[in-house]
C-alpha positions as CSV (number, residue, x, y, z in Angstrom):
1,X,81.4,205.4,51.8
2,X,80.8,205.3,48.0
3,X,81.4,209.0,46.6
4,X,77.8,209.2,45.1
5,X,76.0,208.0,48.3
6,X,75.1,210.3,50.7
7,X,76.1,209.5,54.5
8,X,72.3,209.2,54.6
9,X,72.0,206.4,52.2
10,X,75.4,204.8,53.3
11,X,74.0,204.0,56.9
12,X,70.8,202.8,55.9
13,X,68.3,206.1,56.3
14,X,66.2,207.5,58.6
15,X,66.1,204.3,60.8
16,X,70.4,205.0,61.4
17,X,69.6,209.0,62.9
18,X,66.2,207.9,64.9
19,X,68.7,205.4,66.9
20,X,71.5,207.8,66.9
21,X,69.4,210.7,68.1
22,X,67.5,208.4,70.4
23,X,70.7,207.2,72.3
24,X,72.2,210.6,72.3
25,X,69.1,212.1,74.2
26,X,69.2,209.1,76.7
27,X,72.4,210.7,77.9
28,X,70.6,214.0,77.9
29,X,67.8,213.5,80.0
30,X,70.2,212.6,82.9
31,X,72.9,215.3,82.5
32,X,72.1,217.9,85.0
33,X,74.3,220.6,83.1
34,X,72.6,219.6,79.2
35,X,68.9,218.8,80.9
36,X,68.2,222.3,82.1
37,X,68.9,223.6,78.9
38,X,65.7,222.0,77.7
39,X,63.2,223.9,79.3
40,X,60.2,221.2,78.2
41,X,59.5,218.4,80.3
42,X,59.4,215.8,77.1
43,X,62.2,215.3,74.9
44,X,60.3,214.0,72.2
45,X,59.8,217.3,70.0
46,X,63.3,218.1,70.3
47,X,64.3,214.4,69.1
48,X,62.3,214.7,66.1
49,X,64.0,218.0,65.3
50,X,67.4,216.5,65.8
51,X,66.8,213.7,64.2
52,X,65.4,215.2,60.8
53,X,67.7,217.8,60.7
54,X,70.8,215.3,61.0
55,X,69.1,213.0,58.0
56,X,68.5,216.4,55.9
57,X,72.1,217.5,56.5
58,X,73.6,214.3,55.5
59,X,71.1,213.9,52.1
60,X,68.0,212.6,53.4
61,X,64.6,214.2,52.9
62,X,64.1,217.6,53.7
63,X,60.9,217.5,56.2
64,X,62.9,219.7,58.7
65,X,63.0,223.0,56.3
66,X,59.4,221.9,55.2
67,X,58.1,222.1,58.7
68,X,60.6,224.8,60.5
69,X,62.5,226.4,57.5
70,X,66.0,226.8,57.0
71,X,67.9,225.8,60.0
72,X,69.5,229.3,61.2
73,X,71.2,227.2,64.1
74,X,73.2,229.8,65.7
75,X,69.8,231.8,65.9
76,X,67.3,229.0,67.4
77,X,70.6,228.0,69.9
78,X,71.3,232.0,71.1
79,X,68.8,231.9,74.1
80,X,71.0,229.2,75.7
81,X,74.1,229.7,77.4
82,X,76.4,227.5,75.8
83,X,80.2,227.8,76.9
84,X,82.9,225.1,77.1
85,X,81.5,222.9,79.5
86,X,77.9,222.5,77.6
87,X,79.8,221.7,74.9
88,X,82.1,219.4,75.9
89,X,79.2,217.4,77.6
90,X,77.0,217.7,74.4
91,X,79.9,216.2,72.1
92,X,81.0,213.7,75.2
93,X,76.9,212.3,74.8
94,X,76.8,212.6,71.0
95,X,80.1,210.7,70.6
96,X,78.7,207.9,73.1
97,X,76.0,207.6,70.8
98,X,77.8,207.4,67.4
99,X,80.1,204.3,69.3
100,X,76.9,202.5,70.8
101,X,75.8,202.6,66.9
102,X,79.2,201.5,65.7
103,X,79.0,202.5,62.1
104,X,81.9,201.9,59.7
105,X,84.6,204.3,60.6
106,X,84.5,206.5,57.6
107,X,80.9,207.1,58.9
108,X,81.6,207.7,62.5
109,X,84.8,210.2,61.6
110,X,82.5,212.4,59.0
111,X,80.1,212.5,61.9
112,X,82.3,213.3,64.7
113,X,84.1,216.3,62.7
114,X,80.9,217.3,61.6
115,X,79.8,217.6,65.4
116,X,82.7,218.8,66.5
117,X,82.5,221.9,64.1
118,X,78.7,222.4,64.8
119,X,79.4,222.1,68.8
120,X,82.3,225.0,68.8
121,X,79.9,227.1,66.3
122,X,77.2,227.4,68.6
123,X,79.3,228.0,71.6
124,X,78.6,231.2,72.8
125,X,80.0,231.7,76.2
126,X,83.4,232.0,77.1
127,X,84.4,233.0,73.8
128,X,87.7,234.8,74.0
């Protein structure tokens, strides 16, 4: 990555977390453990949300604190019961989806430390 591009720009834009998001939700919909945590029937809203906040985090355009504010992510996860084994299934799914995409591997290291901090910070079950 050149040190003045964002992650955003490096992979090519929106396009690059639409895919991303998209691939990671197919293993979603068909994880029993992940699935119920999704209480709506359609996926759709929360692939949108996913997928704009990821390209606002890594320097895209900001149309997820336009439309839902600022991102409070430990607050809008609390109501789910997320302990070791939600986590370890969300990364397992999210990391499937950054190697189906196979971006350059400075890309798919920042993204897989950046989801492996995010996953353990919004684990909150079994925390001992």
């Amino acid at each position: 990555m050149e040190t003045d591009a964002t992650l955003y720009d490096t992979v090519g834009g929106m396009g690059f977390f639409e895919a991303l998001v998209e691939r990671f939700y197919e293993g979603v919909a068909t994880d029993p453990v992940l699935r119920r945590l999704y209480p709506a029937e359609d996926l759709g809203p929360a692939t949108r949300r996913l997928t704009l906040f990821l390209a606002q985090y890594w320097g895209g355009p900001r149309t997820y604190d336009q439309e839902r504010g600022h991102p409070a992510l430990r607050m809008r996860h609390s109501p789910f019961g997320i302990g070791p084994n939600e986590r370890d299934r969300w990364l397992a799914h999210m990391r499937d989806a950054i190697t189906s995409l196979d971006p350059p591997p400075d890309v798919a290291r920042a993204l897989t430390d950046y989801f492996g901090m995010a996953a353990e910070s919004l684990r909150n079950l079994d925390l001992g």
